[in-house]
C-alpha positions as a Markdown table, in Angstrom:
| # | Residue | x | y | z |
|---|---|---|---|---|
| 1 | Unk | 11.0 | 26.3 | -16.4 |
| 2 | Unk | 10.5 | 23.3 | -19.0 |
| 3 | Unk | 10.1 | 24.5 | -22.8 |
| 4 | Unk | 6.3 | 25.3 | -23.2 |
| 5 | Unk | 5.9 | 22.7 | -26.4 |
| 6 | Unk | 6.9 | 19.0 | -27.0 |
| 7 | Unk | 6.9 | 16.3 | -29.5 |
| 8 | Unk | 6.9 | 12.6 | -29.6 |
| 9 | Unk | 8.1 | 10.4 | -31.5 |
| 10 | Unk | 7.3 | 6.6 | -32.2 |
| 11 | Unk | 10.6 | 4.7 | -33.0 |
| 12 | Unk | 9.8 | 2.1 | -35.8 |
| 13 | Unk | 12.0 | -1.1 | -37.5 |
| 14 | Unk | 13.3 | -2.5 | -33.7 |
| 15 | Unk | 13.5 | -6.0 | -34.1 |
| 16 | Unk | 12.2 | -8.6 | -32.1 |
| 17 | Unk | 14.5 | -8.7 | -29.1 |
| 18 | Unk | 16.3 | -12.1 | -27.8 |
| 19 | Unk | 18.6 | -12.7 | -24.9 |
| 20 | Unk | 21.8 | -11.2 | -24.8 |
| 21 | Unk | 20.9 | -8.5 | -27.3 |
| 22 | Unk | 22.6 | -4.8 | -27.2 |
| 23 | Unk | 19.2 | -3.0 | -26.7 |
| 24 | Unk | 21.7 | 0.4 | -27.0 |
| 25 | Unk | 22.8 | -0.4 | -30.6 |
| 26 | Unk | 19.5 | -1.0 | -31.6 |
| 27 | Unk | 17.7 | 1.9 | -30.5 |
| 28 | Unk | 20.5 | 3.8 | -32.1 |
| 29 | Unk | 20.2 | 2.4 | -35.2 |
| 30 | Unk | 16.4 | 2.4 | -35.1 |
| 31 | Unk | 16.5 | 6.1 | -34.5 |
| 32 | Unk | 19.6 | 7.0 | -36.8 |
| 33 | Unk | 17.5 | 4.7 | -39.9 |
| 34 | Unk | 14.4 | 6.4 | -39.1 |
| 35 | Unk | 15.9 | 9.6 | -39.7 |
| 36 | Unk | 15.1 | 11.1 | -36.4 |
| 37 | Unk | 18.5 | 11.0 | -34.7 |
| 38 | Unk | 19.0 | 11.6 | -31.1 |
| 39 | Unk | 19.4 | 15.3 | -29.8 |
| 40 | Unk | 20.3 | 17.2 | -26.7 |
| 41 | Unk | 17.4 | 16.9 | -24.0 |
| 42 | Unk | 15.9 | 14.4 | -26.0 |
| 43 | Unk | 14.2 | 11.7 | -23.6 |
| 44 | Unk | 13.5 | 8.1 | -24.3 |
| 45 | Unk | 10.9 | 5.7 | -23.2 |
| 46 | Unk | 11.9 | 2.3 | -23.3 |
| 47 | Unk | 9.0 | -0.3 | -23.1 |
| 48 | Unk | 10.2 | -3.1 | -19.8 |
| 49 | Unk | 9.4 | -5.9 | -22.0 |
| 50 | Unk | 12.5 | -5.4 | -24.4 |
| 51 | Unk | 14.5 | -5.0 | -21.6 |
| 52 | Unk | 13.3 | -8.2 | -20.1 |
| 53 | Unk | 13.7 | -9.8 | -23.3 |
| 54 | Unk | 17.4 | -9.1 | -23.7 |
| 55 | Unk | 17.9 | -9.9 | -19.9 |
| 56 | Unk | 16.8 | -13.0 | -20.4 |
| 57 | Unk | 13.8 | -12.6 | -17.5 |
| 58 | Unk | 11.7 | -15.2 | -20.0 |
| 59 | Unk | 10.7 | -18.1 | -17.8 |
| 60 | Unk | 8.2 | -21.0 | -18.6 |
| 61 | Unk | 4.5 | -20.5 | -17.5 |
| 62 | Unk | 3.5 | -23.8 | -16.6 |
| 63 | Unk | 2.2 | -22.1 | -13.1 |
| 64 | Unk | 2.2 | -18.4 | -13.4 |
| 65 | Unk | 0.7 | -18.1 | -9.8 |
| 66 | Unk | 4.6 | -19.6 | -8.6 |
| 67 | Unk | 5.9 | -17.0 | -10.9 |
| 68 | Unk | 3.9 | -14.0 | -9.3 |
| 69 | Unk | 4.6 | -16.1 | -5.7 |
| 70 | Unk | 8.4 | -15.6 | -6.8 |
| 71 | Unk | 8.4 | -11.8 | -7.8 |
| 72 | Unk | 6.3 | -10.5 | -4.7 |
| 73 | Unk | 6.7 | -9.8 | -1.9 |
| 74 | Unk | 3.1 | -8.7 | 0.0 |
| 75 | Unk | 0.1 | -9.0 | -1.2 |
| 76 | Unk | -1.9 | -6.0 | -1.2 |
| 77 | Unk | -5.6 | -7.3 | -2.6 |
| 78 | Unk | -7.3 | -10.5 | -4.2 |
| 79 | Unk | -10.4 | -10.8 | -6.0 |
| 80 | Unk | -10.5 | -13.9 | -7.3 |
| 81 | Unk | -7.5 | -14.6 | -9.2 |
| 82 | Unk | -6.7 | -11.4 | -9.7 |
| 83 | Unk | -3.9 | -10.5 | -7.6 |
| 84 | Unk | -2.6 | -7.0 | -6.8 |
| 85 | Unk | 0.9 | -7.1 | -4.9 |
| 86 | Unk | 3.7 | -5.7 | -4.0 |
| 87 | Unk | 7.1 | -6.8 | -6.1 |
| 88 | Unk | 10.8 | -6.6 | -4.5 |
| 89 | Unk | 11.1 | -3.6 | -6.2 |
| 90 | Unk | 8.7 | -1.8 | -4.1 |
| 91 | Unk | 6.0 | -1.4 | -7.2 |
| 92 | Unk | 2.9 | -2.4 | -6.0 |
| 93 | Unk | 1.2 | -3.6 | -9.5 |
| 94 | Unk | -1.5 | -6.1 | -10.6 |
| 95 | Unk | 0.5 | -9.7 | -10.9 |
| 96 | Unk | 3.6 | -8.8 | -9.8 |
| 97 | Unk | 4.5 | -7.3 | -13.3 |
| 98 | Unk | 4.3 | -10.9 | -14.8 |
| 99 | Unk | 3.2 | -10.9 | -18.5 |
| 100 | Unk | 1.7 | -13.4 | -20.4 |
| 101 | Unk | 1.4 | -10.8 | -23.7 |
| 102 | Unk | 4.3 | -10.0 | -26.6 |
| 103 | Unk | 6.1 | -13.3 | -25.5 |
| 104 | Unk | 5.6 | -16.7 | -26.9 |
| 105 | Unk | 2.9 | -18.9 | -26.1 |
| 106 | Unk | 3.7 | -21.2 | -22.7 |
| 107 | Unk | 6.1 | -18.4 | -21.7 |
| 108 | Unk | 5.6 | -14.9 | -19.3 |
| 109 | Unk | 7.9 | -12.3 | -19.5 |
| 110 | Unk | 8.6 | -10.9 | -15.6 |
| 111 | Unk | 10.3 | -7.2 | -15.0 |
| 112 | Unk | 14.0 | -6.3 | -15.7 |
| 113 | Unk | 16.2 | -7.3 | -12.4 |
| 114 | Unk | 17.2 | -3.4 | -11.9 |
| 115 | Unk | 15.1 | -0.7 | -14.2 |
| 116 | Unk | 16.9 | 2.1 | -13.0 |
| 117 | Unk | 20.3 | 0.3 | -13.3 |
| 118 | Unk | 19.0 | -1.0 | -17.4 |
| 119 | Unk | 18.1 | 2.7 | -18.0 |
| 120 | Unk | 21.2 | 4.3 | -16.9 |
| 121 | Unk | 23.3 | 1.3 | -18.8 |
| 122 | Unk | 21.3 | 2.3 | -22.2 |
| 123 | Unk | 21.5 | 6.3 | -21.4 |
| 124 | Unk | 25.3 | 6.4 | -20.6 |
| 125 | Unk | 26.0 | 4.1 | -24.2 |
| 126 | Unk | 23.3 | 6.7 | -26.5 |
| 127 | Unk | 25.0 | 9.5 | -24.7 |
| 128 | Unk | 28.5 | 8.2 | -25.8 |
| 129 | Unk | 28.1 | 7.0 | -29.1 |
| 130 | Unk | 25.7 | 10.0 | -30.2 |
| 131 | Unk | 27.5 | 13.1 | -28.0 |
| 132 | Unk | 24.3 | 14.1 | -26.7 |
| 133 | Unk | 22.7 | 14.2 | -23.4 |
| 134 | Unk | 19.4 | 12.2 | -23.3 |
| 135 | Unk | 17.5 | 10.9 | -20.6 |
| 136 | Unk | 15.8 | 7.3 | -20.6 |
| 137 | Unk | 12.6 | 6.5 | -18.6 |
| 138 | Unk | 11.6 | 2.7 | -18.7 |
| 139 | Unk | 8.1 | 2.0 | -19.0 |
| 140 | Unk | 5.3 | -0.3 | -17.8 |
| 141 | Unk | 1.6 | -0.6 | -17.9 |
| 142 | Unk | -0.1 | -0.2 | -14.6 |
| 143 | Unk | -3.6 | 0.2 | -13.5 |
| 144 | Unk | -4.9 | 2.2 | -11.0 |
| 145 | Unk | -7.1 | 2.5 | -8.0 |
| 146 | Unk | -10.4 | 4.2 | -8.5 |
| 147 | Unk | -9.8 | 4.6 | -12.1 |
| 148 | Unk | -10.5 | 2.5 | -15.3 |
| 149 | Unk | -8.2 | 1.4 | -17.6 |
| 150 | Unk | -4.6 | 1.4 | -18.0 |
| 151 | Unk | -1.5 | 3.7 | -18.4 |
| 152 | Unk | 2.0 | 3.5 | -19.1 |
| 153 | Unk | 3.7 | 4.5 | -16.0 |
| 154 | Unk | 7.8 | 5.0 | -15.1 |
| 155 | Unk | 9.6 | 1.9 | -13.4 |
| 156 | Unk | 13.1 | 2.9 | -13.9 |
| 157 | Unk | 14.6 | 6.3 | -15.4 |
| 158 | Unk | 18.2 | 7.7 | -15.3 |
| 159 | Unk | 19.1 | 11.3 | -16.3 |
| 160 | Unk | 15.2 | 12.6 | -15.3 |
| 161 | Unk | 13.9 | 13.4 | -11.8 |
| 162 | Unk | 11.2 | 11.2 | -11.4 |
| 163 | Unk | 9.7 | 13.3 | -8.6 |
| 164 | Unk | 9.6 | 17.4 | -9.3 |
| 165 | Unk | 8.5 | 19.4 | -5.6 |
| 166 | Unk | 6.8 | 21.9 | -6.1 |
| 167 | Unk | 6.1 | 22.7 | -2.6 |
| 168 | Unk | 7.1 | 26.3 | -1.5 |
| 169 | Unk | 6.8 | 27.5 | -4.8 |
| 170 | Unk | 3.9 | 30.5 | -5.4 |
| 171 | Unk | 0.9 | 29.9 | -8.3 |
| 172 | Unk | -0.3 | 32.1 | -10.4 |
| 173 | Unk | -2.6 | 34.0 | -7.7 |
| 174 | Unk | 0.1 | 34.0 | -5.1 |
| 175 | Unk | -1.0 | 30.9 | -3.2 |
| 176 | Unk | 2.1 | 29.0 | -1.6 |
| 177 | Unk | 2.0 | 25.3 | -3.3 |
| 178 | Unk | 1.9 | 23.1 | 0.1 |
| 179 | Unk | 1.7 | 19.0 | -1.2 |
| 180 | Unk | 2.5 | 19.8 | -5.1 |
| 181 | Unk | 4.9 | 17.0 | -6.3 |
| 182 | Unk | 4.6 | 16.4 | -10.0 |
| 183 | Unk | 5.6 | 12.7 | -10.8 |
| 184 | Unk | 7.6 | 13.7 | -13.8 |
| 185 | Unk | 8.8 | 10.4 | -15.1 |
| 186 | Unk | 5.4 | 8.9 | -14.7 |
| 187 | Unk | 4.1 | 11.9 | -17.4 |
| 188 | Unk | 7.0 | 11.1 | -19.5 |
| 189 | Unk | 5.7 | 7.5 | -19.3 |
| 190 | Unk | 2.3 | 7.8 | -20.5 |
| 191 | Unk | 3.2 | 10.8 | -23.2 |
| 192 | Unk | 5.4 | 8.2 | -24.6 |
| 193 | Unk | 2.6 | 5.1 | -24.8 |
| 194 | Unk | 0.0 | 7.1 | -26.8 |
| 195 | Unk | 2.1 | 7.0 | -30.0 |
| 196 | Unk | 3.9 | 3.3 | -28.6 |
| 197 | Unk | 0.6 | 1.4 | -28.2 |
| 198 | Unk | 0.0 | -1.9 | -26.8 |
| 199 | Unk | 0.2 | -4.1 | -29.3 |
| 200 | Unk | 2.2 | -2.2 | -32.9 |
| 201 | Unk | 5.2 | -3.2 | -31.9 |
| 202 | Unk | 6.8 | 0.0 | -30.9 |
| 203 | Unk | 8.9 | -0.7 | -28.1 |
| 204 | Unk | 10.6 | 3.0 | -27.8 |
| 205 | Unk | 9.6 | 6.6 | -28.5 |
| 206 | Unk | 11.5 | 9.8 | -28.3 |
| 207 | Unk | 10.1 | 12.5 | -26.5 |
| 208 | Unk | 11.8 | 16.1 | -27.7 |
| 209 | Unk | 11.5 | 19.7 | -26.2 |
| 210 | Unk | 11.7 | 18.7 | -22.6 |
| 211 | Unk | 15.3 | 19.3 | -22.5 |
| 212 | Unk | 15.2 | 21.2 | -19.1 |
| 213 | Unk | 14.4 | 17.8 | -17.7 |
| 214 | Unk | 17.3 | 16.3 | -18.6 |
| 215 | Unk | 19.6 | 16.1 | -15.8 |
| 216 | Unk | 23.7 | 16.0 | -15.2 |
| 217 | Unk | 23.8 | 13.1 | -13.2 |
| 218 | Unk | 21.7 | 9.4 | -13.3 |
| 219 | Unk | 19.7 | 10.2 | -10.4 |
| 220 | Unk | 17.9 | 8.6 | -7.6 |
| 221 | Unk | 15.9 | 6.3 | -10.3 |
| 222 | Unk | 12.3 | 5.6 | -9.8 |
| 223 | Unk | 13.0 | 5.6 | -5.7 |
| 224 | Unk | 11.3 | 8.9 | -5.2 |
| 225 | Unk | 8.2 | 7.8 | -6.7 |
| 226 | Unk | 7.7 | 4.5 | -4.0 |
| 227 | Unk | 5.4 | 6.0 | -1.2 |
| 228 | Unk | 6.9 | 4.2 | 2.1 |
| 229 | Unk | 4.6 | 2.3 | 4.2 |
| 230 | Unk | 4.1 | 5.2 | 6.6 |
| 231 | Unk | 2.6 | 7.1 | 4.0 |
| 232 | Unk | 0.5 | 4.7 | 2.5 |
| 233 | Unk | -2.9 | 5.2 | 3.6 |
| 234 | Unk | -4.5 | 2.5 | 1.4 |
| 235 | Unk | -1.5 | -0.4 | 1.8 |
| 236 | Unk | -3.8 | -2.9 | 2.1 |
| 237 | Unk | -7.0 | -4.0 | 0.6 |
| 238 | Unk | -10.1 | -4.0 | 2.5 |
| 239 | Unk | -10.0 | -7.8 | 3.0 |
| 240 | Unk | -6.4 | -7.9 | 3.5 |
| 241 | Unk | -6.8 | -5.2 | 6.1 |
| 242 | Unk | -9.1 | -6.9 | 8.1 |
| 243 | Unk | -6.9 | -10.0 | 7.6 |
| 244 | Unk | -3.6 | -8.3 | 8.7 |
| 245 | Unk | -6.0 | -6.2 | 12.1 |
| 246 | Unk | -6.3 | -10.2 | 12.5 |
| 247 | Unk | -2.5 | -11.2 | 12.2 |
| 248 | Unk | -1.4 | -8.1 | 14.1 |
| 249 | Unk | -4.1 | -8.4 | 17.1 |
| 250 | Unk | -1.9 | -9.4 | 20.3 |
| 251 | Unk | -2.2 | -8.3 | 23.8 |
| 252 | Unk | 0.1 | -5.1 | 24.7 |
| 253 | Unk | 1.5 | -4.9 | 28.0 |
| 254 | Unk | 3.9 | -1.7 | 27.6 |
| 255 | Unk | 2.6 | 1.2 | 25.4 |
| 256 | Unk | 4.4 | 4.6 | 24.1 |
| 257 | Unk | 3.5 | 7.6 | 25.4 |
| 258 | Unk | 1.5 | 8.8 | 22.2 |
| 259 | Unk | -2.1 | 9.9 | 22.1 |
| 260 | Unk | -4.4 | 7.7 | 20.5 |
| 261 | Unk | -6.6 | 9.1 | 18.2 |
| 262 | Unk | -9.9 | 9.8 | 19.0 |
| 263 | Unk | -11.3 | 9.0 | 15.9 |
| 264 | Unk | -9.5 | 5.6 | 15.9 |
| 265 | Unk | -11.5 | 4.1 | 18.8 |
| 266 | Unk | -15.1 | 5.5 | 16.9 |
| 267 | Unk | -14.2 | 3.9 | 14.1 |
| 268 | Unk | -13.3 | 1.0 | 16.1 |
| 269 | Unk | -16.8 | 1.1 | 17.8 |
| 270 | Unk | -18.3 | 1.4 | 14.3 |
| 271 | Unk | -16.6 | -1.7 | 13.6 |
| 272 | Unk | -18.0 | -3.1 | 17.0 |
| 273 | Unk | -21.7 | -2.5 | 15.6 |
| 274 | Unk | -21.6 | -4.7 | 13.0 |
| 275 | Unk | -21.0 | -7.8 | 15.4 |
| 276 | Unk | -24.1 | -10.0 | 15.1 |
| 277 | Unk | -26.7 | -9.0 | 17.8 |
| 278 | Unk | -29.2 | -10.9 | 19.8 |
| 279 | Unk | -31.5 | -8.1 | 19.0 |
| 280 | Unk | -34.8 | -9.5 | 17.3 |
| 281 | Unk | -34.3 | -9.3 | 13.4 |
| 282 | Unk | -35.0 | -7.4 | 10.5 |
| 283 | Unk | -34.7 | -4.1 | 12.8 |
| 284 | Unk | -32.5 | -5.2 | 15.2 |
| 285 | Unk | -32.6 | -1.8 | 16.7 |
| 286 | Unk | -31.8 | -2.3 | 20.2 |
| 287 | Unk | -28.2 | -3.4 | 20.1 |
| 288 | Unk | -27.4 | -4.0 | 23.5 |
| 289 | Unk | -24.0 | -3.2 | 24.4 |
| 290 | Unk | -22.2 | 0.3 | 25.0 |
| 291 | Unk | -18.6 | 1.3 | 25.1 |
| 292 | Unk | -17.6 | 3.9 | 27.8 |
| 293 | Unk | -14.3 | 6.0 | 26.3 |
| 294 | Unk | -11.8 | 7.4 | 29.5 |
| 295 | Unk | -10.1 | 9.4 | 27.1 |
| 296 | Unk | -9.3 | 12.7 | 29.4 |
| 297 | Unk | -6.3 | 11.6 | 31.4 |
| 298 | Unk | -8.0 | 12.7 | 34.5 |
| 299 | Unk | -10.8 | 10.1 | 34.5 |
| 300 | Unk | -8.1 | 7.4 | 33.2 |
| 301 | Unk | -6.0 | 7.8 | 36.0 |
| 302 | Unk | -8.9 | 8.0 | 38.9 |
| 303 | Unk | -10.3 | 5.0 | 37.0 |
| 304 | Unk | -7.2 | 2.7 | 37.0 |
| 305 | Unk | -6.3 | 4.2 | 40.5 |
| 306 | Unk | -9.7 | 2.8 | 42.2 |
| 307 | Unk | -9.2 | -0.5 | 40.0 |
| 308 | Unk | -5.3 | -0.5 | 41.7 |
| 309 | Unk | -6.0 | -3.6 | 44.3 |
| 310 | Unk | -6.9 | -5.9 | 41.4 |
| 311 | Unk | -3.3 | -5.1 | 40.3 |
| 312 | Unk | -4.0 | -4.6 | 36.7 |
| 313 | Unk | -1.0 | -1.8 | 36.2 |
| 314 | Unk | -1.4 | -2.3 | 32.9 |
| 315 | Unk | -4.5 | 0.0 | 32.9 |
| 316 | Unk | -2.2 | 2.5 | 34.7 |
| 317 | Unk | 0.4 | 2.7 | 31.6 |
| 318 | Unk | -1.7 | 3.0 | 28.7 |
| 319 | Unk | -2.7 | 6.1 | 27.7 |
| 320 | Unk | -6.6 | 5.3 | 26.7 |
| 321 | Unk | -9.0 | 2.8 | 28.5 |
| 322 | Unk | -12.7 | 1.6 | 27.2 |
| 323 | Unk | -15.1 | -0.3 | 29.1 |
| 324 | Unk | -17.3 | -2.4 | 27.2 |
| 325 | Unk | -21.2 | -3.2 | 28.7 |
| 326 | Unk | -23.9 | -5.5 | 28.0 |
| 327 | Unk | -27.4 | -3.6 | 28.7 |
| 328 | Unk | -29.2 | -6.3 | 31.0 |
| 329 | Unk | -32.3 | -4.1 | 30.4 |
| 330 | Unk | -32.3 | -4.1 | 27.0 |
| 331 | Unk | -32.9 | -7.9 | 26.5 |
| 332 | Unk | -32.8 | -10.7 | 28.6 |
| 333 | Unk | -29.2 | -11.7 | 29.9 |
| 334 | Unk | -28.6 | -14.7 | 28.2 |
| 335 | Unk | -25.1 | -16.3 | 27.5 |
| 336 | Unk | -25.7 | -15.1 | 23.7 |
| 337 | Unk | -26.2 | -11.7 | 25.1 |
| 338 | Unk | -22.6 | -11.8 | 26.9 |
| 339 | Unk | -21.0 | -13.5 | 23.8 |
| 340 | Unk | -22.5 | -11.2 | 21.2 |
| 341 | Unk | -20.4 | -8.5 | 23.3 |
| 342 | Unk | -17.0 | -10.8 | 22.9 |
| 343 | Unk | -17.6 | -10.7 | 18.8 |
| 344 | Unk | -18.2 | -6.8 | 18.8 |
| 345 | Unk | -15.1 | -6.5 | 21.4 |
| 346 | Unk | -13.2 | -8.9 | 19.0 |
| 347 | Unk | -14.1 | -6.9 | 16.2 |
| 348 | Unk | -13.1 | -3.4 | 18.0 |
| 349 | Unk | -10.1 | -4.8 | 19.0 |
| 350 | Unk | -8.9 | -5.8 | 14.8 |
| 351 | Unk | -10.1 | -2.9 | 14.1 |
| 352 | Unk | -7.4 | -1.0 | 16.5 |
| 353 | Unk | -4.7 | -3.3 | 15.5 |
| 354 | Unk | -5.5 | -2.9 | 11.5 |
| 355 | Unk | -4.6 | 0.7 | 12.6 |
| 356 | Unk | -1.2 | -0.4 | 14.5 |
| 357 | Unk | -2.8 | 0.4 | 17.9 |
| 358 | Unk | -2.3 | -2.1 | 20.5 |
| 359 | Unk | -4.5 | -3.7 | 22.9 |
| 360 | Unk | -4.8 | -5.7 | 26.5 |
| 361 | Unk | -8.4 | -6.7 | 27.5 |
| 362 | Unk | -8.4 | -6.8 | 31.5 |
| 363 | Unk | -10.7 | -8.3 | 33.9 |
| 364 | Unk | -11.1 | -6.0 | 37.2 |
| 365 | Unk | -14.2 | -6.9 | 39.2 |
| 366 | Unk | -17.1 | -5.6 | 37.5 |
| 367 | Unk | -18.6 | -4.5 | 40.6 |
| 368 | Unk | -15.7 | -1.9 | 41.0 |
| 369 | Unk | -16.0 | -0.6 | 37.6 |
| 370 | Unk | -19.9 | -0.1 | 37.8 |
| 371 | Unk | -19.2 | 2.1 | 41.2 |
| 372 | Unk | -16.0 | 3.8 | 39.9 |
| 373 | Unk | -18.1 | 5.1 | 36.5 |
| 374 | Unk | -21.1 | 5.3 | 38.3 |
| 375 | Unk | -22.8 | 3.6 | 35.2 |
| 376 | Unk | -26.6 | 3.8 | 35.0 |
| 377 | Unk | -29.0 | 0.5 | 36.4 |
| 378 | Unk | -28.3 | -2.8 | 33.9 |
| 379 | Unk | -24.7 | -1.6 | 32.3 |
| 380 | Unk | -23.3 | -4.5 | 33.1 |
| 381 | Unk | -18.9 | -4.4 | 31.9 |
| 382 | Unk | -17.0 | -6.9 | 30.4 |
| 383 | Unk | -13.8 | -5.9 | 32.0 |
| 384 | Unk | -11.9 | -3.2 | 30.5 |
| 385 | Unk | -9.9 | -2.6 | 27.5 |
| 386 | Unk | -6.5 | -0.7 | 27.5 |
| 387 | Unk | -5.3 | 0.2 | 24.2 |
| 388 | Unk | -2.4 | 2.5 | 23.0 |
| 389 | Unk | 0.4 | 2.4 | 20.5 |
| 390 | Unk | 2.7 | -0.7 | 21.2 |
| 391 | Unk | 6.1 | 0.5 | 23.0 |
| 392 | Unk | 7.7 | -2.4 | 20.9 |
| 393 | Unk | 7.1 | -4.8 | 18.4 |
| 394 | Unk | 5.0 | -7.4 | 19.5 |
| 395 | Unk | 6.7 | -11.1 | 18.5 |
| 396 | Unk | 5.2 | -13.0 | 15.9 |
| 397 | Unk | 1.9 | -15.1 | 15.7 |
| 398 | Unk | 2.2 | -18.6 | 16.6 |
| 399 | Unk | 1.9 | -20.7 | 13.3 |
| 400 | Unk | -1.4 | -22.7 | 13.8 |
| 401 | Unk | -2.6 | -25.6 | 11.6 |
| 402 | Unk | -6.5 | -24.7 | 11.4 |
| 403 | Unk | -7.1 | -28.9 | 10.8 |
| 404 | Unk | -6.0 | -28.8 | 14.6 |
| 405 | Unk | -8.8 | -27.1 | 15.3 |
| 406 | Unk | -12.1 | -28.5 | 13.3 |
| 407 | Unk | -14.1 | -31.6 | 13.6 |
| 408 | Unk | -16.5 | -32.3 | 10.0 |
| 409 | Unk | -19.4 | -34.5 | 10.6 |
């Protein structure tokens, strides 16, 4: 168990740090002036900025947006020109880390090349030329969704677990700890910043009486801390989620065995509703089109059996179907009535992909669905949709030029 009391410690008289600089030998003689020394289990917080200072990651900011283009790698979310995005090093931080603030005018400083790798480098030399075992955590400012304001969060450590699991363990009433994980280095982090500040000109401070966090070995770095893309459910921003359902739509042919969620397709049909109706406005109550869900595999595979002679085996492999239908009672059937249903099948249809399900939309004679489903007077199908997690990667988008496509009078 960590020691149940800590200190921290601002580390004043660093000077202003150049290219090329020992950033070791000056936090040791910073903290060795200062009085404060350096002791076993101590743990350092090392602002990025120095450490992109003495790297020399200084570049001119004649166009910061190439800079940011240069450091990312996916962007996650744009409000105008604000970008949120995802840097090579897997953070996914407003800007790409690039900072136009504690560098000289015309001139952004961008992250360290390897945080861990400059925290371990400054760890290893303090632990040598002091005989001590420290840890370093390297430090950068971060917002964060659904919260205001900012905080100082971990992008590189060495001799600290970033990530402590807690899962398994028993609380204090005896309840097993099931998704605990306590991101350590990120606490470290922002207990350093609040005697750092932004702008004083305190690059470092010590943080003392957390010894039992101070590890043997450098350690995994930061890694621990980068959710993988599996187990991000918020990867994308709501417009770039749209835009990637979009990007990802194609039509699947071969599908894996794996259930699709049911709640996938309601959402998808959600998503469907919003397509723009020929219903009369402001109520526009009677939306006129309904999707028919074959999710028991019993009705799929009596469907796309009776549907067999249009040769549409596609509907026999995948392992969910949905016929969409016009109401021909509801409103007069009009051309705007049929394509009103092709934008709230296009819209299902991103929806599924923005999800990474795949999609064919088929075109069986209506007349055969209607019987098959038995579906009641003026359902009128717009062929059938079969849907299902892709069996393979589908190849990439054609590049289009949209000037091919538009004509401006």
């Amino acid at each position: 168990m960590a020691d149940t009391s800590y200190t921290v410690h601002a580390v004043a008289g660093i000077p202003e740090v150049g290219p090329g600089d020992d950033l070791a030998a000056l936090i040791a003689a910073a903290v060795t002036g200062s009085g404060l020394g350096l002791h076993d289990g101590d743990i350092l917080c090392v602002t990025s900025k120095i450490l992109s200072k003495a790297e020399g990651r200084v570049v001119r900011a004649d166009d910061r947006e190439a800079a940011i283009d240069a450091e990312m790698v996916r962007l996650v979310a744009r409000r105008g020109p604000t970008r949120i995005v995802q840097t090579r090093h897997g953070f996914v931080m407003a800007a790409a880390g690039v900072d136009a603030s504690n560098t000289p005018a015309g001139t952004v400083l961008l992250l360290p090349e390897d945080p861990d790798g400059s925290a371990r480098d400054i760890a290893d030399a303090l632990r040598e030329r002091f005989g001590v075992s420290v840890g370093v955590v390297v430090t950068d400012t971060f917002g964060r969704p659904w919260r205001e304001g900012q905080t100082d969060v971990a992008i590189g450590c060495a001799y600290v677990n970033a990530l402590m699991d807690h899962r398994g363990t028993i609380d204090a009433f005896g309840n097993e700890l099931l998704v605990t994980a306590a991101a350590t280095a990120d606490e470290l982090a922002g207990a350093g910043e609040v005697v750092k500040g932004k702008a004083d000109g305190v690059p470092v401070a010590v943080i003392r009486g957390l010894g039992d966090l101070v590890t043997e070995e450098p350690g995994l770095g930061v890694r621990p801390l980068i959710r993988s893309a599996e187990n991000d459910m918020f990867s994308l921003g709501t417009t770039e989620a749209m835009r990637e359902g979009v990007l990802r739509r194609r039509t699947t042919q071969w599908f894996a065995s794996d259930p699709v969620p049911p709640d996938s397709v309601r959402r998808a049909v959600a998503a469907a509703l919003t397509a723009p109706s020929p219903a009369p406005a402001p109520e526009n109550s009677t939306v006129p089109w309904r999707f028919v869900l074959l999710e028991s595999e019993t009705a799929r595979k009596a469907f796309a059996s009776g549907l067999a002679s249009t040769d549409d085996t596609v509907l026999e492999r995948a392992p969910y179907l949905v016929v969409p239908c016009h109401i021909a009672t509801a409103l007069p059937t009009t051309d705007f009535l049929i394509a009103s249903l092709g934008a709230a099948v296009e819209n299902f249809l991103v929806t599924l992909a923005a999800e990474g399900i795949g999609s064919t939309w088929a075109d069986p004679d209506p007349a055969a669905i209607k019987e098959l489903l038995a579906l009641p007077d003026g359902w009128e199908p717009l062929g059938v949709i079969a849907i299902g997690k892709p069996a393979e990667s589908p190849p990439p988008q054609t590049p289009r030029d949209p000037e091919d496509f538009i004509t401006v009078r």
